[in-house]
Biopython code that builds the backbone (N, CA, C, O; Angstrom):
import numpy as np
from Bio.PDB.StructureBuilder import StructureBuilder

atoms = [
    (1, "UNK", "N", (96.786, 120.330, 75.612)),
    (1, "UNK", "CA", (98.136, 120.567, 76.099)),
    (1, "UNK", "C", (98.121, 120.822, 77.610)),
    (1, "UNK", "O", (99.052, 120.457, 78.329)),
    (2, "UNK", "N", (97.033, 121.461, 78.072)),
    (2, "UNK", "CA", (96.954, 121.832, 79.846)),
    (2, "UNK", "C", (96.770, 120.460, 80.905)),
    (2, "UNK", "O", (97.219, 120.245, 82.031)),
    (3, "UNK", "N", (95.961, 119.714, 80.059)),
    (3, "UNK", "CA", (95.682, 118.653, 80.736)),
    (3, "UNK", "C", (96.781, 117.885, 80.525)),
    (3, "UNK", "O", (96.790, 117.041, 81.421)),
    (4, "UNK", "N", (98.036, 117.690, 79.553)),
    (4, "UNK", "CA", (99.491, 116.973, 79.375)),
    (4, "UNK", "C", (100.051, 117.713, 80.527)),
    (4, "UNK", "O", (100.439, 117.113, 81.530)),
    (5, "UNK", "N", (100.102, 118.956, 80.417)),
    (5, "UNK", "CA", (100.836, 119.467, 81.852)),
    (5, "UNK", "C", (100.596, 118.931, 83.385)),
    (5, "UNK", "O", (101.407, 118.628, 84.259)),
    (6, "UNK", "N", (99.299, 118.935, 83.366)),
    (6, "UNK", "CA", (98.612, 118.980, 84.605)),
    (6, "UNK", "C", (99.273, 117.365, 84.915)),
    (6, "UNK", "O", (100.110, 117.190, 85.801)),
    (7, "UNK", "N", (98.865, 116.485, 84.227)),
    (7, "UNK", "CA", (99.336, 115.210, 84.185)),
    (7, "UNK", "C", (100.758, 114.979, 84.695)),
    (7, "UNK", "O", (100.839, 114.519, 85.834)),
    (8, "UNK", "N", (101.669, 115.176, 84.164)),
    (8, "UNK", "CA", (102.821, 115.458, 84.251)),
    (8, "UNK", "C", (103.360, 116.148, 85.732)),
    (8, "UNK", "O", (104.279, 115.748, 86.447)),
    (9, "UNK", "N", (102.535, 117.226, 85.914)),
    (9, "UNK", "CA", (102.742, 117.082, 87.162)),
    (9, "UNK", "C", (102.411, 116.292, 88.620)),
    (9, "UNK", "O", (103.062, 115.958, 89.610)),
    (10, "UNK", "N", (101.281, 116.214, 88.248)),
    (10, "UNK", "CA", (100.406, 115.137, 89.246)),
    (10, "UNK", "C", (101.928, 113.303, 89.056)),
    (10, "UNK", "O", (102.385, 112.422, 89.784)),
    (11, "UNK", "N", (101.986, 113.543, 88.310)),
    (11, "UNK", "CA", (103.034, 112.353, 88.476)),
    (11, "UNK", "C", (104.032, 112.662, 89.367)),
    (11, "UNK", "O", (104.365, 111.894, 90.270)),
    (12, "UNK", "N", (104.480, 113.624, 89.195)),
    (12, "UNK", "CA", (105.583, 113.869, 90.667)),
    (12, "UNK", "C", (105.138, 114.335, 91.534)),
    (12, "UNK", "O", (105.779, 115.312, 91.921)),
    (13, "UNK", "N", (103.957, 114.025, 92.299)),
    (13, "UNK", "CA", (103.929, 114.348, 93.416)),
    (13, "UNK", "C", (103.749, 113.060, 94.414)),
    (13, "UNK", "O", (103.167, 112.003, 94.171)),
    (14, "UNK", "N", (104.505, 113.519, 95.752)),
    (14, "UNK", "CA", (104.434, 112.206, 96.710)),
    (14, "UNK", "C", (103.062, 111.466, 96.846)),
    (14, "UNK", "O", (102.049, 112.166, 96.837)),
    (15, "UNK", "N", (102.968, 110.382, 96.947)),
    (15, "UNK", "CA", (101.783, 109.712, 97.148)),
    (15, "UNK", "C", (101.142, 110.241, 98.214)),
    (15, "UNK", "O", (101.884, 110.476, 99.167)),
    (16, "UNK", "N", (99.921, 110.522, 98.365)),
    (16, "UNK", "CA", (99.384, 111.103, 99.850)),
    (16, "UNK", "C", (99.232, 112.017, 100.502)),
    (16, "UNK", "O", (98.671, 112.241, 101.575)),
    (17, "UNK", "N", (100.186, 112.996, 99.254)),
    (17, "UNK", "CA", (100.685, 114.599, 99.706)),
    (17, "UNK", "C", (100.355, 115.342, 99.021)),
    (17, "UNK", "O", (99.836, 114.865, 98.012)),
    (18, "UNK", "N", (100.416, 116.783, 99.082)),
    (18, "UNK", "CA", (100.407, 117.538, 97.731)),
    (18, "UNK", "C", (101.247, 118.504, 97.260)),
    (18, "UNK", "O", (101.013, 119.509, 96.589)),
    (19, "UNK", "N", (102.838, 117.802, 97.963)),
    (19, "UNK", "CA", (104.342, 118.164, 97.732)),
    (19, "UNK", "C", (104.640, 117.427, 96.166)),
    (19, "UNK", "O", (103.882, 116.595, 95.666)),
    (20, "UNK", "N", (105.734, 117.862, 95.615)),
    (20, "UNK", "CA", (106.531, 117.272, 94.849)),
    (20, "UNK", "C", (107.531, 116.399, 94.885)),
    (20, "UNK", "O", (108.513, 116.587, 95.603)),
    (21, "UNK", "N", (107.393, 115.355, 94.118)),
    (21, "UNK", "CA", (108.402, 114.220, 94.939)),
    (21, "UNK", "C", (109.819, 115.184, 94.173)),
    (21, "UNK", "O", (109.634, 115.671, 93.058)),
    (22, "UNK", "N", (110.940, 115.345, 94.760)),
    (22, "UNK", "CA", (112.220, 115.643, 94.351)),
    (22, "UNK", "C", (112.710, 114.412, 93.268)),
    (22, "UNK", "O", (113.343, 114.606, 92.231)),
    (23, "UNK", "N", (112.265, 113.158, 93.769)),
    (23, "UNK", "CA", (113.341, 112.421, 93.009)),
    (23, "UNK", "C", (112.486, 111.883, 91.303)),
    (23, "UNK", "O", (113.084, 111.571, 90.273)),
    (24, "UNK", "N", (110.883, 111.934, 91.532)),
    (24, "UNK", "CA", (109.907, 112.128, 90.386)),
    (24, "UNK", "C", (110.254, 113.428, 89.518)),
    (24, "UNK", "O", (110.315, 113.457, 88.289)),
    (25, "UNK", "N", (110.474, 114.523, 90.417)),
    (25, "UNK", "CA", (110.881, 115.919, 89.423)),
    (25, "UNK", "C", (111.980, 115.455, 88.837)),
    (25, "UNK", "O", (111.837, 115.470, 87.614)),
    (26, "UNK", "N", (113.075, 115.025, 89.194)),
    (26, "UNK", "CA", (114.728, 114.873, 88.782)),
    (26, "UNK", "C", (114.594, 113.743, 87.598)),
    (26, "UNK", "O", (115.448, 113.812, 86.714)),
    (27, "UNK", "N", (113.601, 112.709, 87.496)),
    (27, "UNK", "CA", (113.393, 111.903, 86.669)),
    (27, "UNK", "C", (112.449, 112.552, 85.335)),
    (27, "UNK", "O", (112.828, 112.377, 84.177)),
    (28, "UNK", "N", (111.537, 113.100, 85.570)),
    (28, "UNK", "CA", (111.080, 113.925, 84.396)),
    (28, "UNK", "C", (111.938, 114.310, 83.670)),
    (28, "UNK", "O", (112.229, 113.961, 82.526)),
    (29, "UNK", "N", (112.707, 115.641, 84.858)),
    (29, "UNK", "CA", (113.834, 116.253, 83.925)),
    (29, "UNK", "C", (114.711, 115.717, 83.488)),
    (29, "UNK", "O", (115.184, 116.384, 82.568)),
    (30, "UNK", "N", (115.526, 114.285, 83.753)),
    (30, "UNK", "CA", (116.440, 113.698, 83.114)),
    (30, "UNK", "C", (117.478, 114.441, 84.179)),
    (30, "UNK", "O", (118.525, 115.009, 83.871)),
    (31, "UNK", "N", (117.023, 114.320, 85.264)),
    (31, "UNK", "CA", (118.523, 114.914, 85.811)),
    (31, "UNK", "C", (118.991, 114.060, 86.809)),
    (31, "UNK", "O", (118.129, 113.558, 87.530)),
    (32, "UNK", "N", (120.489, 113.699, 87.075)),
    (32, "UNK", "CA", (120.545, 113.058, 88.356)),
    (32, "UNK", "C", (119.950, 113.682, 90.011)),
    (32, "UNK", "O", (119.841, 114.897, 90.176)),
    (33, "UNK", "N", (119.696, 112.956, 90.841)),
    (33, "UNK", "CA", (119.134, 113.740, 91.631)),
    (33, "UNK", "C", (120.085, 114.799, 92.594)),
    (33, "UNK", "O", (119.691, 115.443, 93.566)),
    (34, "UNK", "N", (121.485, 114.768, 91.999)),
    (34, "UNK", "CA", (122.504, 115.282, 92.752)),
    (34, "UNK", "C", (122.705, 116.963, 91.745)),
    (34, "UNK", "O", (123.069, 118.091, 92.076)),
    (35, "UNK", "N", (122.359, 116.495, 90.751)),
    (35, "UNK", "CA", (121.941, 117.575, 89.843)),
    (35, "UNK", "C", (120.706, 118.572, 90.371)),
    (35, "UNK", "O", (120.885, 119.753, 90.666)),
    (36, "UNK", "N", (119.529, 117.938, 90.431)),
    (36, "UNK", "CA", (118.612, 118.538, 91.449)),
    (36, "UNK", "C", (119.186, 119.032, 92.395)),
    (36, "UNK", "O", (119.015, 120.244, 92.526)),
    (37, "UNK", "N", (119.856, 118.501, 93.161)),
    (37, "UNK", "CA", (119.705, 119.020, 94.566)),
    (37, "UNK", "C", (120.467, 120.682, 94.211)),
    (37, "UNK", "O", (120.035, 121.816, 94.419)),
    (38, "UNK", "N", (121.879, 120.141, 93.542)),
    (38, "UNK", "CA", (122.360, 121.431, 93.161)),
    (38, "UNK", "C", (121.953, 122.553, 92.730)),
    (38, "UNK", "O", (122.258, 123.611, 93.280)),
    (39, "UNK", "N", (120.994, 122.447, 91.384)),
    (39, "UNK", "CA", (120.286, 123.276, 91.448)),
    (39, "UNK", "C", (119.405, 124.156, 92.149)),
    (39, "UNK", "O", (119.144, 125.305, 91.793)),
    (40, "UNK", "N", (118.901, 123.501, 93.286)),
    (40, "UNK", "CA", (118.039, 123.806, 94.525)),
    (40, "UNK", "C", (118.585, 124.466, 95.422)),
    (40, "UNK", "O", (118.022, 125.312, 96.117)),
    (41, "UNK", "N", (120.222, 123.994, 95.508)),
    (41, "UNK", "CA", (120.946, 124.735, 96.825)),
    (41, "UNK", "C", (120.795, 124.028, 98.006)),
    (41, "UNK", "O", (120.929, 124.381, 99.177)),
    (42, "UNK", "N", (120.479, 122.919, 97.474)),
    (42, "UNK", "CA", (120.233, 122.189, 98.601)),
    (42, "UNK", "C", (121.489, 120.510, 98.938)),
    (42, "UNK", "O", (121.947, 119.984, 97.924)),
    (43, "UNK", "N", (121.793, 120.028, 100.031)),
    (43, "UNK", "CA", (122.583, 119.254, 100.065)),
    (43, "UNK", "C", (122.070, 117.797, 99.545)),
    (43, "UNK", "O", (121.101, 117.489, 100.238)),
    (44, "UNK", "N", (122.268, 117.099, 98.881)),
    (44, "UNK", "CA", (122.162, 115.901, 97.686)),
    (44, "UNK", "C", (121.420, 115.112, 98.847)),
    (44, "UNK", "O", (120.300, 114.942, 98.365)),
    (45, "UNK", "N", (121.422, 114.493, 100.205)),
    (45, "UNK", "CA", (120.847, 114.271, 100.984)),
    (45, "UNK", "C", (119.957, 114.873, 101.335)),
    (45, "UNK", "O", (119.022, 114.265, 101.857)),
    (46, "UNK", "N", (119.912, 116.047, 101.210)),
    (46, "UNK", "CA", (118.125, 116.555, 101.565)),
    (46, "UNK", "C", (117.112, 115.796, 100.853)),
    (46, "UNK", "O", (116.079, 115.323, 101.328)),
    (47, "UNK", "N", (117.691, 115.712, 99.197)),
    (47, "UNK", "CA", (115.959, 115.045, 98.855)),
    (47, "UNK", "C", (115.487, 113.635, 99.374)),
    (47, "UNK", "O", (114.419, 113.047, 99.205)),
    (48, "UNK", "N", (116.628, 113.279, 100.063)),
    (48, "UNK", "CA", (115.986, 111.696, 100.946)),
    (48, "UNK", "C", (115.423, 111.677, 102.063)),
    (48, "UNK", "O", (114.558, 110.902, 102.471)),
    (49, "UNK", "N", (115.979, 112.656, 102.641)),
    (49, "UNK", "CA", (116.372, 112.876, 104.344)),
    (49, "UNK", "C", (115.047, 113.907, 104.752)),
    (49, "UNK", "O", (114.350, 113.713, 105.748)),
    (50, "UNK", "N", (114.851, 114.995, 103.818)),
    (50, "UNK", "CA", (113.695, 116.065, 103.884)),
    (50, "UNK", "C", (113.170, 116.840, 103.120)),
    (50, "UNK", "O", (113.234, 118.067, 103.046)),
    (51, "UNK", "N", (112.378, 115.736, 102.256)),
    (51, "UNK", "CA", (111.525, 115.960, 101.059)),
    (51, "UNK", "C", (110.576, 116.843, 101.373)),
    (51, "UNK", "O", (109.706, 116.649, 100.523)),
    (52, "UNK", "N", (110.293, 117.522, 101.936)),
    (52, "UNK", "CA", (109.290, 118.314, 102.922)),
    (52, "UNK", "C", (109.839, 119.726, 102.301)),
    (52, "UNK", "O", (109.056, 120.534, 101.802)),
    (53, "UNK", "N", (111.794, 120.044, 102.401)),
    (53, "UNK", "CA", (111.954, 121.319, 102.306)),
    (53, "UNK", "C", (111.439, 121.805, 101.412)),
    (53, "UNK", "O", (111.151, 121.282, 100.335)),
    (54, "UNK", "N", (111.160, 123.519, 101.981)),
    (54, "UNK", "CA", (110.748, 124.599, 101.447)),
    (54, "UNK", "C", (111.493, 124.713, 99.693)),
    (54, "UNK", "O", (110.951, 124.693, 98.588)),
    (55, "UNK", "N", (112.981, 124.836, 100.130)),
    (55, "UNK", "CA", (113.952, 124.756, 98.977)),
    (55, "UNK", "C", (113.663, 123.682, 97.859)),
    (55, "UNK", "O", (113.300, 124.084, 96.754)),
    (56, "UNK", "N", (113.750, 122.878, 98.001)),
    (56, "UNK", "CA", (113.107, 121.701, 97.113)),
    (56, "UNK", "C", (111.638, 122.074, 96.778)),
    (56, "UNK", "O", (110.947, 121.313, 96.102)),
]
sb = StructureBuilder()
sb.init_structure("model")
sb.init_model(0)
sb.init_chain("A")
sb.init_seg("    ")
for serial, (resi, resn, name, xyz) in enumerate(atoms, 1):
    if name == "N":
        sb.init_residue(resn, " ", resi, " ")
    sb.init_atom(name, np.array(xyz, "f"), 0.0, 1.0, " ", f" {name:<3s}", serial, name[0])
structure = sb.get_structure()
């Protein structure tokens, strides 16, 4: 089961990085990514514009 997790996460993360892609997280969860962002507190354009944030 740890290694399904681990997996799972390693899928959302940006290629090259060792951030989380926002729009890979929002697809796991089944959420739109405007849904994400909301949840985050963050403006629906951040996860394009600055996938980097802290908030995200």
């Amino acid at each position: 089961m740890v290694a399904l997790f681990a997996d799972v996460l390693e899928s959302t993360r940006e290629p090259g990085t060792s951030r989380f892609s926002a729009v890979g997280v929002a697809e796991m969860l089944g959420l739109p990514q405007q849904d994400l962002a909301a949840l985050a507190g963050v403006h629906r354009n951040t996860l394009r514009t600055h996938p980097e944030s802290p908030r995200l």
